[in-house]
BALOBA-1460 file (C-alpha; in Angstrom, 3 decimals):
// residues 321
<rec num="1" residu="x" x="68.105" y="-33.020" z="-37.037"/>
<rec num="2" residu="x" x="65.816" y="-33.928" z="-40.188"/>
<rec num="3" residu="x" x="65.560" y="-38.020" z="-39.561"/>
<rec num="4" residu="x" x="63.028" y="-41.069" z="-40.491"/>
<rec num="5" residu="x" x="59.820" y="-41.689" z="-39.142"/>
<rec num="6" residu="x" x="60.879" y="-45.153" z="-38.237"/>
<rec num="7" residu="x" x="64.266" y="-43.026" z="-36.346"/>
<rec num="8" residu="x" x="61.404" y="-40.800" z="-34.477"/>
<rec num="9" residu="x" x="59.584" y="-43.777" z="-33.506"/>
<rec num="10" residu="x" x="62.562" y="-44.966" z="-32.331"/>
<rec num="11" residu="x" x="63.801" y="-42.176" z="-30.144"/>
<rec num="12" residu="x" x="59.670" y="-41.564" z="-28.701"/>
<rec num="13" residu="x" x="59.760" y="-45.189" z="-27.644"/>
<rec num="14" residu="x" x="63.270" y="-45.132" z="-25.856"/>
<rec num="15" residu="x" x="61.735" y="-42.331" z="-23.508"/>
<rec num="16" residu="x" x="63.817" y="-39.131" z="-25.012"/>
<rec num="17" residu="x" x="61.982" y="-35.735" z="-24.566"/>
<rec num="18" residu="x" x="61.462" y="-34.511" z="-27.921"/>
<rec num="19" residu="x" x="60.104" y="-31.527" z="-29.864"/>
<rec num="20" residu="x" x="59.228" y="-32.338" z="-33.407"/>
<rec num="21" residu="x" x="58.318" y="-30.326" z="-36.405"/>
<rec num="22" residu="x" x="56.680" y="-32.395" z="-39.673"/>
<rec num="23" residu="x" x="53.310" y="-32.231" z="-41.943"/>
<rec num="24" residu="x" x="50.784" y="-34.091" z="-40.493"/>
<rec num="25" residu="x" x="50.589" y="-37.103" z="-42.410"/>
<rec num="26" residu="x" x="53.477" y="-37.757" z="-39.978"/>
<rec num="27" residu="x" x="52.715" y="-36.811" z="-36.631"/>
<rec num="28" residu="x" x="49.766" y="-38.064" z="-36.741"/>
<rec num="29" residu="x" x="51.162" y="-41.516" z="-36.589"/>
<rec num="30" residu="x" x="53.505" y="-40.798" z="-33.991"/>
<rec num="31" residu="x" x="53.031" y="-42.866" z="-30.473"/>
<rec num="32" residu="x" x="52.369" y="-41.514" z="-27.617"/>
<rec num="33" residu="x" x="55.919" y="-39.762" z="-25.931"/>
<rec num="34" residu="x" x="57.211" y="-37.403" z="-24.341"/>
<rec num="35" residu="x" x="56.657" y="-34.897" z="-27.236"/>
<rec num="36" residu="x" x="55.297" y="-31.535" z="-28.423"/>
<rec num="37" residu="x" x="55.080" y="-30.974" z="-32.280"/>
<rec num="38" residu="x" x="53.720" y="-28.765" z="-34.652"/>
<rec num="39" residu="x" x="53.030" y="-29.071" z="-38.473"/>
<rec num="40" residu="x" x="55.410" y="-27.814" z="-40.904"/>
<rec num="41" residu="x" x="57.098" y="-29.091" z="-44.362"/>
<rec num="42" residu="x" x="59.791" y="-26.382" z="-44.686"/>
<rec num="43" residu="x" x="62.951" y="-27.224" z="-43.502"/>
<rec num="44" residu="x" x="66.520" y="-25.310" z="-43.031"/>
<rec num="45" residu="x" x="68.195" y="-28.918" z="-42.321"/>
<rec num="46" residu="x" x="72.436" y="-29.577" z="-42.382"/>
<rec num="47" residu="x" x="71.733" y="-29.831" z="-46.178"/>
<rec num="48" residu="x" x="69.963" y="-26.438" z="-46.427"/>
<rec num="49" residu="x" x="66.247" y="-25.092" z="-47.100"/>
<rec num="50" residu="x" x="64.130" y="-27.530" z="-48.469"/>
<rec num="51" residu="x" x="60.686" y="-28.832" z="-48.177"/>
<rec num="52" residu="x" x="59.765" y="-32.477" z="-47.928"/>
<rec num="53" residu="x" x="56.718" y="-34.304" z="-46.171"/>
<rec num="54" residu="x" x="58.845" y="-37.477" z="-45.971"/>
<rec num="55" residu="x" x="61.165" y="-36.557" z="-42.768"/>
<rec num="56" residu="x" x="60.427" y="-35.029" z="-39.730"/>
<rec num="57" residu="x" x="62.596" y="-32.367" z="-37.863"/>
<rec num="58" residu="x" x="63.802" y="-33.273" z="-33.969"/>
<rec num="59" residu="x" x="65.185" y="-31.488" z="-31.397"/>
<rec num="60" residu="x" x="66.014" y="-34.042" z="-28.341"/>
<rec num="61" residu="x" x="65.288" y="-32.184" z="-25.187"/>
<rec num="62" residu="x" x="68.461" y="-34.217" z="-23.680"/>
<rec num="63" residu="x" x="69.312" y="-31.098" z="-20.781"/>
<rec num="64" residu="x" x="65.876" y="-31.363" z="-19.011"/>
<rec num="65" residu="x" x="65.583" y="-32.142" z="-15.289"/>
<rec num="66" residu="x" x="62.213" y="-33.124" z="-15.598"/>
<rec num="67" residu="x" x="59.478" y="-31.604" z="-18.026"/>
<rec num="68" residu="x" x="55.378" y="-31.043" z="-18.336"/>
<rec num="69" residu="x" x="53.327" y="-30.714" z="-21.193"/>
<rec num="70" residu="x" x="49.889" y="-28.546" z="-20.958"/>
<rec num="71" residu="x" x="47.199" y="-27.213" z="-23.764"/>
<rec num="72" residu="x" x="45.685" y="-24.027" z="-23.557"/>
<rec num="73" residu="x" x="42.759" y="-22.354" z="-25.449"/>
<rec num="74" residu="x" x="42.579" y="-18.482" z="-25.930"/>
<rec num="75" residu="x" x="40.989" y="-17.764" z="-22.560"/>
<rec num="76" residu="x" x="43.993" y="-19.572" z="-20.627"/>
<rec num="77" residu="x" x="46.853" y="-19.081" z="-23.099"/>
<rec num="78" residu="x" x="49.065" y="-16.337" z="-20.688"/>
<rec num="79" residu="x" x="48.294" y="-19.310" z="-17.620"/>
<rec num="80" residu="x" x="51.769" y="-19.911" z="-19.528"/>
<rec num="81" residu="x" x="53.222" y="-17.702" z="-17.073"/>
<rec num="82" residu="x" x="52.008" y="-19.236" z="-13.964"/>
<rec num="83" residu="x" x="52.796" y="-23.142" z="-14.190"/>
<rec num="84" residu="x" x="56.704" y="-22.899" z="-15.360"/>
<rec num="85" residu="x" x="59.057" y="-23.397" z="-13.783"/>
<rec num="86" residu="x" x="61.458" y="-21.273" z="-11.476"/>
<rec num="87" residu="x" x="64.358" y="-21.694" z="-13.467"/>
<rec num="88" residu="x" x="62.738" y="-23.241" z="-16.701"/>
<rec num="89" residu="x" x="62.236" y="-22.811" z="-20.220"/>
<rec num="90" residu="x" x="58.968" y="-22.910" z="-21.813"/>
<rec num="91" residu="x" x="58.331" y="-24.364" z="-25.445"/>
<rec num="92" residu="x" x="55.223" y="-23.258" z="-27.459"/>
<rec num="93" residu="x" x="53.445" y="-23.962" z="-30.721"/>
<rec num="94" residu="x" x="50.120" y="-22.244" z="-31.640"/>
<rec num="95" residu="x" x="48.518" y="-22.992" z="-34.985"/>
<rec num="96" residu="x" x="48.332" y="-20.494" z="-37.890"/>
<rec num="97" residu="x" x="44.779" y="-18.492" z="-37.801"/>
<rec num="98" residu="x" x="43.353" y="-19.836" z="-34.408"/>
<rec num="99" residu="x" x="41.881" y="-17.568" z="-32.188"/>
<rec num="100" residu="x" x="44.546" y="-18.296" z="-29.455"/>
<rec num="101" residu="x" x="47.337" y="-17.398" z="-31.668"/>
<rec num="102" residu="x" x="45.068" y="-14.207" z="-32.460"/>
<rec num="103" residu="x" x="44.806" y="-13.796" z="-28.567"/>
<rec num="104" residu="x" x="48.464" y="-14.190" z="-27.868"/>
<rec num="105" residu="x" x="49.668" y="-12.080" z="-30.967"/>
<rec num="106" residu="x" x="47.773" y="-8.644" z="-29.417"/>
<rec num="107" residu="x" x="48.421" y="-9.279" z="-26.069"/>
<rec num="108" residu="x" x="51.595" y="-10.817" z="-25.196"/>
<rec num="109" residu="x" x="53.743" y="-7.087" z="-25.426"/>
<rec num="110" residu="x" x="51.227" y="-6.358" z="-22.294"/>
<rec num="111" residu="x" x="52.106" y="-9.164" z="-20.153"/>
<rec num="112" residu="x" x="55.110" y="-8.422" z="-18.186"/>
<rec num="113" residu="x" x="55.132" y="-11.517" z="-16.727"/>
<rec num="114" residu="x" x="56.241" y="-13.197" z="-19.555"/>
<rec num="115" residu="x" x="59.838" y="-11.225" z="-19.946"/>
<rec num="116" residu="x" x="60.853" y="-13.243" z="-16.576"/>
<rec num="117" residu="x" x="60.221" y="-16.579" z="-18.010"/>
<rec num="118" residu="x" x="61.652" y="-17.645" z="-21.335"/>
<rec num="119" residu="x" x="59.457" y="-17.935" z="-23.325"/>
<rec num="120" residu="x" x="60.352" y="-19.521" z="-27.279"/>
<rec num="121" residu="x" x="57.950" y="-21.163" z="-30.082"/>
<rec num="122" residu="x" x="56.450" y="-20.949" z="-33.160"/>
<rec num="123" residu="x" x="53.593" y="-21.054" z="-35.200"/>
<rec num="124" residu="x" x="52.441" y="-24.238" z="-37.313"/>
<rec num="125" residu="x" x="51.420" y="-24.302" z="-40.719"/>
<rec num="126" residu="x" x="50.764" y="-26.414" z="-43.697"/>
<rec num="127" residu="x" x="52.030" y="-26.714" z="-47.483"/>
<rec num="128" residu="x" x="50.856" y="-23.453" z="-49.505"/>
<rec num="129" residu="x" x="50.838" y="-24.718" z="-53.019"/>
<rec num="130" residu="x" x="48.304" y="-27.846" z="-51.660"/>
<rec num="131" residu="x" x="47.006" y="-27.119" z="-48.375"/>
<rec num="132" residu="x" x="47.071" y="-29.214" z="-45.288"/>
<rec num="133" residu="x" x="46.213" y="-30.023" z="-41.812"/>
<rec num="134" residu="x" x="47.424" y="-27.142" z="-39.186"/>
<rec num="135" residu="x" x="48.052" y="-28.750" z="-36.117"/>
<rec num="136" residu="x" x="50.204" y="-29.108" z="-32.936"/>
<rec num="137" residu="x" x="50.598" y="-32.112" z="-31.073"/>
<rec num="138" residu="x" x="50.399" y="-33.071" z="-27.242"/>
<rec num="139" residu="x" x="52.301" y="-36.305" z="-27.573"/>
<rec num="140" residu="x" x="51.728" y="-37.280" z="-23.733"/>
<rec num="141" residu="x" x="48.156" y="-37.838" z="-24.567"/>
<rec num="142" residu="x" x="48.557" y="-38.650" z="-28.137"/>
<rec num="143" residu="x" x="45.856" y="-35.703" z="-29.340"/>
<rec num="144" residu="x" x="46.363" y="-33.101" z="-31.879"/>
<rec num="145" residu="x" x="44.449" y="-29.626" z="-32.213"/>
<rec num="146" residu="x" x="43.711" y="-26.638" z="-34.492"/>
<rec num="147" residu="x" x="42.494" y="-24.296" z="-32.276"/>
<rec num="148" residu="x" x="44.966" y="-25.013" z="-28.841"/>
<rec num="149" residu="x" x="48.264" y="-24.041" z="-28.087"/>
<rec num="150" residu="x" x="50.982" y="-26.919" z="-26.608"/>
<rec num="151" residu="x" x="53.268" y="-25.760" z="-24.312"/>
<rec num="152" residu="x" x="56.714" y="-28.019" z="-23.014"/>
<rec num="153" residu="x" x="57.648" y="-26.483" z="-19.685"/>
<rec num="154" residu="x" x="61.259" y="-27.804" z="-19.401"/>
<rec num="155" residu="x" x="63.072" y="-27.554" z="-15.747"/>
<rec num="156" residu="x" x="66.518" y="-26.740" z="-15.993"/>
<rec num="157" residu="x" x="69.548" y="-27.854" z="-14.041"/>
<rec num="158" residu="x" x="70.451" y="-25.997" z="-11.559"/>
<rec num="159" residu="x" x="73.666" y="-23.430" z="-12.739"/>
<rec num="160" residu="x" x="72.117" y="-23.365" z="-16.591"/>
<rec num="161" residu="x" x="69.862" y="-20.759" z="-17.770"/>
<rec num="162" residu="x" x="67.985" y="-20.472" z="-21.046"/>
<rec num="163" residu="x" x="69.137" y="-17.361" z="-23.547"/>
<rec num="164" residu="x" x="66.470" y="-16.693" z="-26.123"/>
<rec num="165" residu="x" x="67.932" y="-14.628" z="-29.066"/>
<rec num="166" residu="x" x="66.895" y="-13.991" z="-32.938"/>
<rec num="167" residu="x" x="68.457" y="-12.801" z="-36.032"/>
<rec num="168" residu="x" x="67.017" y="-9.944" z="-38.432"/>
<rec num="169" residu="x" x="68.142" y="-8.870" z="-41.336"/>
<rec num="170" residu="x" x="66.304" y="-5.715" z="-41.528"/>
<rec num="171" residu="x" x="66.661" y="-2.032" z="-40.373"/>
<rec num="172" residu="x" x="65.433" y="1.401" z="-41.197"/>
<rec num="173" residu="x" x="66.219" y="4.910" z="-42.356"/>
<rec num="174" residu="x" x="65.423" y="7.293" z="-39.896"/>
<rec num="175" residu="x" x="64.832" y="9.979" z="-42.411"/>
<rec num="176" residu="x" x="62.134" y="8.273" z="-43.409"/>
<rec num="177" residu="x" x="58.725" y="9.033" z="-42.389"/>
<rec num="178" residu="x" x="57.149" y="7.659" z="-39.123"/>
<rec num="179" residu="x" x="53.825" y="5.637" z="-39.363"/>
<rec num="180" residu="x" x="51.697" y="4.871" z="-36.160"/>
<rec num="181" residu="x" x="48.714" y="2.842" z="-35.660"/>
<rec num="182" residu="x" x="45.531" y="3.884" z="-33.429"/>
<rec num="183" residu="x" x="44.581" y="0.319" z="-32.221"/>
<rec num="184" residu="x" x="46.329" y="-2.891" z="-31.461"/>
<rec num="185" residu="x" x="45.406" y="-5.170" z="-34.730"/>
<rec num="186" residu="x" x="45.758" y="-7.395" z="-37.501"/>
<rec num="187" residu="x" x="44.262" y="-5.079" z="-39.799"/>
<rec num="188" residu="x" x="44.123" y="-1.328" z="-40.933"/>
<rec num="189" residu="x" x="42.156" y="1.423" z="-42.934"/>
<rec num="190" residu="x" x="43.880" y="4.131" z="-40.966"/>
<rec num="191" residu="x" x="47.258" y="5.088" z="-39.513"/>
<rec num="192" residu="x" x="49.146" y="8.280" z="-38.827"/>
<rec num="193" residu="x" x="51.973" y="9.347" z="-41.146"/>
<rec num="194" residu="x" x="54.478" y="12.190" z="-39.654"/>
<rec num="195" residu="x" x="51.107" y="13.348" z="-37.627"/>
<rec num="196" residu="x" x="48.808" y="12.851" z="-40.398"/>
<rec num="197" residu="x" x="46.305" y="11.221" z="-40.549"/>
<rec num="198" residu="x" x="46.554" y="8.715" z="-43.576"/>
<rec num="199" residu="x" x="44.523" y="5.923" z="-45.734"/>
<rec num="200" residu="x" x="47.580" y="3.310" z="-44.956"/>
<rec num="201" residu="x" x="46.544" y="1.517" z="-48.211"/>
<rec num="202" residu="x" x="46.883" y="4.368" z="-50.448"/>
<rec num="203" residu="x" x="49.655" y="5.819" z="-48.978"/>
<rec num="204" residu="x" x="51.046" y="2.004" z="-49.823"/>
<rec num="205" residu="x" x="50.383" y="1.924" z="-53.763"/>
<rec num="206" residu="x" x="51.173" y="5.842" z="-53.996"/>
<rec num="207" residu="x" x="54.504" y="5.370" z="-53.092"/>
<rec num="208" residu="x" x="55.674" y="2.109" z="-54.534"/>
<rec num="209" residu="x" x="56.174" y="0.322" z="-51.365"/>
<rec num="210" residu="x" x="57.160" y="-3.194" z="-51.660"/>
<rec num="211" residu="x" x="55.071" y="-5.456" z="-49.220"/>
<rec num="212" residu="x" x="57.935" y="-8.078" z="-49.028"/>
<rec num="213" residu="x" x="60.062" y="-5.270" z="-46.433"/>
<rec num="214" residu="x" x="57.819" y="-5.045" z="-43.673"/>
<rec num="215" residu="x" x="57.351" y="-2.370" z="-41.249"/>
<rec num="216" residu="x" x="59.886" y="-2.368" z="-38.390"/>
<rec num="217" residu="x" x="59.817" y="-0.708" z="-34.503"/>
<rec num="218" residu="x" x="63.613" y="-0.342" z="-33.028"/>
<rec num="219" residu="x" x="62.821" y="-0.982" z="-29.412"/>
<rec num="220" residu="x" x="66.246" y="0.598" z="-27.843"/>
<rec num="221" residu="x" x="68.185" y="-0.568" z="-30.755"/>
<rec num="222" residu="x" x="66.622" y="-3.691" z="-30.863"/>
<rec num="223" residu="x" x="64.680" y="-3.907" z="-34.570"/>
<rec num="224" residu="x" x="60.902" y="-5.867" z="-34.503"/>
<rec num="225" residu="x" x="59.301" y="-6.787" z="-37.824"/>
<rec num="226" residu="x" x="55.564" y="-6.558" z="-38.547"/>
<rec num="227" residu="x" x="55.019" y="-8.285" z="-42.006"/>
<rec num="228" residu="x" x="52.393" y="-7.470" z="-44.580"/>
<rec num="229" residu="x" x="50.067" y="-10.406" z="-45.206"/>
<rec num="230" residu="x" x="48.087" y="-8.412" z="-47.976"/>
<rec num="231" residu="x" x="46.595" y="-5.205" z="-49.196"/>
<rec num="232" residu="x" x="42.538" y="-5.450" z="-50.216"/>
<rec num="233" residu="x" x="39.644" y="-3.424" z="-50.729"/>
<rec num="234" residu="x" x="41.538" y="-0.731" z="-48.713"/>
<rec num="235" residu="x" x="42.703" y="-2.569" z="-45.750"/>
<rec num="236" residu="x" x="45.773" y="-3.696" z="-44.655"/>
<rec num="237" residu="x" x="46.607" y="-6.932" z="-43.103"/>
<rec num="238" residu="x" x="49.485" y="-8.310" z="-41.175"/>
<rec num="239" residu="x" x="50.797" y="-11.462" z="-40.012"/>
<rec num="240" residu="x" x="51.605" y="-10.298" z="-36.427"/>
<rec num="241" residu="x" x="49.783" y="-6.993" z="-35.037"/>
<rec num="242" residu="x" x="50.495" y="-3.643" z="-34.698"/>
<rec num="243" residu="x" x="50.610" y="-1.514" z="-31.732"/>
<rec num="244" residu="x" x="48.945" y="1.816" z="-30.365"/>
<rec num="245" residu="x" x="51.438" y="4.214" z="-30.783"/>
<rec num="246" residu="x" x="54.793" y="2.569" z="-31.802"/>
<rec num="247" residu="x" x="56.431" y="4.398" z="-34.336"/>
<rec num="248" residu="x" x="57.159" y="2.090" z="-37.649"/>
<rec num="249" residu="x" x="59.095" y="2.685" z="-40.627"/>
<rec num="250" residu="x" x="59.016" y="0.533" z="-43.389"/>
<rec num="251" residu="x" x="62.459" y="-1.517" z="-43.142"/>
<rec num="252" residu="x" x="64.964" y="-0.675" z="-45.966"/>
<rec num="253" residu="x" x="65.424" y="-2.932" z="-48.903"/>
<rec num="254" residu="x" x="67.577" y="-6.178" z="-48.626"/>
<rec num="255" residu="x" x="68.914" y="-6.741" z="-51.972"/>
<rec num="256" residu="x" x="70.509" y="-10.444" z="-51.297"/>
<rec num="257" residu="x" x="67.961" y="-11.948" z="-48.548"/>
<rec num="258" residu="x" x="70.289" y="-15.216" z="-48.308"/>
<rec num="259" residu="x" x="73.709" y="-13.480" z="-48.357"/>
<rec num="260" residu="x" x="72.765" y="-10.902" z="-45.681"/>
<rec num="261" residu="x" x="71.448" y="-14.044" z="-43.387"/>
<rec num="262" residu="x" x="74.837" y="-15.735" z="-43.648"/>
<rec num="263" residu="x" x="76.584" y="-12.376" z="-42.876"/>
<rec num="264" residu="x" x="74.614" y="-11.569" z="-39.493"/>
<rec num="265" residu="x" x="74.962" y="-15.121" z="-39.193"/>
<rec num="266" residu="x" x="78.629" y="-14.754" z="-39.073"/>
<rec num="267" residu="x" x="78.367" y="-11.462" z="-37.061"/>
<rec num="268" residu="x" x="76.628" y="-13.576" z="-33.944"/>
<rec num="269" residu="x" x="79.705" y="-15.888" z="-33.862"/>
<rec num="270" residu="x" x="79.760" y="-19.343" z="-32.621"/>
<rec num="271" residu="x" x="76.234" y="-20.604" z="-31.061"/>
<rec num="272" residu="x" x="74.694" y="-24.347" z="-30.447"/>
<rec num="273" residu="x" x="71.017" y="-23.669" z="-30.391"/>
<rec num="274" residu="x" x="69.027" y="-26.157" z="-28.842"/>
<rec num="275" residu="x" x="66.018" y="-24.803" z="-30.865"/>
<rec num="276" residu="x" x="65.753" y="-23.014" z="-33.754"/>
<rec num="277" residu="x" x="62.942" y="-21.369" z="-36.192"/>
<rec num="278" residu="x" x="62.846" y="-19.593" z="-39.516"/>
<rec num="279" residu="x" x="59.865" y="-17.463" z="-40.969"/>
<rec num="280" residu="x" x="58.103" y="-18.988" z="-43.850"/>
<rec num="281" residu="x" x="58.166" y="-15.422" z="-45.681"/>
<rec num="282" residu="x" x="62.397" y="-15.562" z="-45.492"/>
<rec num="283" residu="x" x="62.067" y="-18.656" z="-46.722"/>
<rec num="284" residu="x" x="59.966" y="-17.734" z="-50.041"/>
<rec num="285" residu="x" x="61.517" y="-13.962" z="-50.871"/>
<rec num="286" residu="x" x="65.152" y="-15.087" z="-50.069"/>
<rec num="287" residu="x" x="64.880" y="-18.280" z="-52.319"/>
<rec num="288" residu="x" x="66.211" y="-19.960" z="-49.177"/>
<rec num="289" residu="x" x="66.002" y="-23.538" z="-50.770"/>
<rec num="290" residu="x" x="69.404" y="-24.992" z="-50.570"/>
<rec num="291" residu="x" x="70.814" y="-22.006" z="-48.594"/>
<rec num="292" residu="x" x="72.621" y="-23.307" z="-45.178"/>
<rec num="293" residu="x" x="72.404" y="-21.551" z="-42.100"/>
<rec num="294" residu="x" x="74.600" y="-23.970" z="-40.199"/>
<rec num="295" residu="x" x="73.945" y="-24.104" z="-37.218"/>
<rec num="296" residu="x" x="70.348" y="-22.737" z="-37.481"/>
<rec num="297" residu="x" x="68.532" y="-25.133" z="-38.830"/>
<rec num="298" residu="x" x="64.809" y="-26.285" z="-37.557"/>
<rec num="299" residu="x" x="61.529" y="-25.967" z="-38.770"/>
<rec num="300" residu="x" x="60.320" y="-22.652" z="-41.694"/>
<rec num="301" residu="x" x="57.971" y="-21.221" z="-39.175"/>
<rec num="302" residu="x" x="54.431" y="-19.385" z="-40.042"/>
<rec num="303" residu="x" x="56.059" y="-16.493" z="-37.408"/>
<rec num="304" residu="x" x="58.347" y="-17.005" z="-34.332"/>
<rec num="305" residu="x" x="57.949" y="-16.503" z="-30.659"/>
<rec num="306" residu="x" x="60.998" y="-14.739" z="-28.645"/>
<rec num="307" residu="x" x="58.465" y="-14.099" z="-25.878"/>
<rec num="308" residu="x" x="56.070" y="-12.138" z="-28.146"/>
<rec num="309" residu="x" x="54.813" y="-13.481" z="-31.635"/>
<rec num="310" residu="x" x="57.665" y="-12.452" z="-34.633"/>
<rec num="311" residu="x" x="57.984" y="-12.088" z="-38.091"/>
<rec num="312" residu="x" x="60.454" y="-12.840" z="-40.844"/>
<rec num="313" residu="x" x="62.985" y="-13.248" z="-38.122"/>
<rec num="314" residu="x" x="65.280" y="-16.213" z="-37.391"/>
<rec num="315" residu="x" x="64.403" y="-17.408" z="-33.390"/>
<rec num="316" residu="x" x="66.416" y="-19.302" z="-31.310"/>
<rec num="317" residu="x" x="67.663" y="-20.841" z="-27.566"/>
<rec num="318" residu="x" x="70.702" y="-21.493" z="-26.002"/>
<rec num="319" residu="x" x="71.213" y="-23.567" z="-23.055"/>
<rec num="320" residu="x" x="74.468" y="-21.268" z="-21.022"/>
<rec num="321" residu="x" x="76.144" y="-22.018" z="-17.663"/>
């Protein structure tokens, strides 16, 4: 829910577990709580997309048998997998560009342990027309960071489990060709096109490719997004990494970004997510100002974690059972 300061203050100061999403001018005037937060001022609230660095976005943790909060750095970050709990959920919020996000971006695929612990988050950000603090908050101690990751471990009742589950709007054509990658990274000169090798770049602008439809790996019918961040001097970057030898195809054009939303929307039926995250880049080439996505709504995310770090998808956790 998109509320006050003065109601946040409120609800930190009565005890309730919280995770909160707001720019920074706001959390970092927040007490001390039981709290996680990251920075943010895009918004899919009740209302519908909007940004606004007067309100902040909360998520009362009210289902929580008891909870811890912990910070990690980019040599610790997958410790994530050895201090939840049992039957648990764990929260997470890296910021944009840090080396940890970096760290867990390339390496999270590769750590098996994580698929038996649900795992959701997202990444923070800041206000791309001015700029801004990118930050995530520990709450318990009351200290922020731009280079840590804050994770809520949340223990579940006993006979409820924790469903993590996304929406995304984009698929491929299997006719067209298949691209793969030689490394693991957030950058490329090279890849391999239908076997051959290719200058990824130029194979980009040669055939008219529009950046905003990003490459895409169906993983047993399950479709992953890897979104261009830009093309320069010959290299191309992304906002979440490739993979050694996953074969990509560029994900077919979606003509009405905000119409196709509300129809998978429809197609997943009835839900009451207890958290919820949108990517920033949906936000910007749907025009998703306005738009609802009842009963999605949470913080425009700078990419999404079901487990692993995503992009351009919609992310989000049900409490079942």
């Amino acid at each position: 829910m998109l509320i006050t300061f003065e109601e946040t203050v409120t609800m930190i100061n009565e005890g309730k577990i919280l995770h909160i999403a707001a720019d920074d001018s706001l959390l970092a005037k927040l007490p001390k709580g039981k709290w996680i937060g990251g920075t943010t001022p895009y918004f899919i609230s009740d209302e519908g997309g909007m940004f606004t660095k007067e309100k902040l976005f909360v998520d009362e943790i009210d289902y929580a048998d008891e909870i811890k909060i912990a910070v990690y750095g980019k040599y610790n970050i997958f410790q994530i997998v050895e201090e939840c709990y049992d039957n648990g959920l764990t929260m997470l919020i890296m910021p944009y560009g840090s080396d940890v996000t970096s760290k867990y971006a390339k390496e999270a695929p590769e750590v098996e342990e994580l698929l038996m612990h649900p795992t959701i988050g997202w990444i923070a950000g800041a206000d791309l027309e001015n700029g801004g603090e990118i930050k995530v908050y520990d709450g318990s101690s009351g200290m922020s960071y731009t280079d840590r990751a804050v994770a809520m471990y949340i223990k579940l009742p006993e006979g409820k489990t924790a469903l993590i589950n996304m929406i995304n709007i984009f698929t491929d054509d299997k006719a067209d060709p298949v691209i793969k990658f030689y490394d693991n990274d957030l950058s490329v000169k090279k890849c391999s096109v239908n076997g051959q090798d290719t200058d990824f770049a130029q194979y980009i602008e040669k055939n008219g490719i529009d950046t905003q439809m990003p490459l895409v790996a169906d993983y047993n019918g399950s479709y992953i997004n890897t979104s261009i961040k830009n093309v320069s001097s010959g290299t191309v970057g992304f906002y979440a990494p490739v993979f050694k030898g996953v074969e990509y195809r560029f994900a077919t054009n979606v003509r009405d970004y905000a119409a196709e939303f509300r129809a998978r929307i429809d197609e997943a039926g009835a839900h009451t997510p207890i958290l919820c995250c949108n990517c920033i880049l949906n936000y910007l080439y749907g025009n998703l100002t306005g738009q609802k996505m009842t009963p999605y709504t949470g913080p425009v995310t700078f990419g999404e974690i079901a487990y692993q770090l995503l992009n351009q998808t919609l992310v989000y956790c049900e409490i079942v059972g």
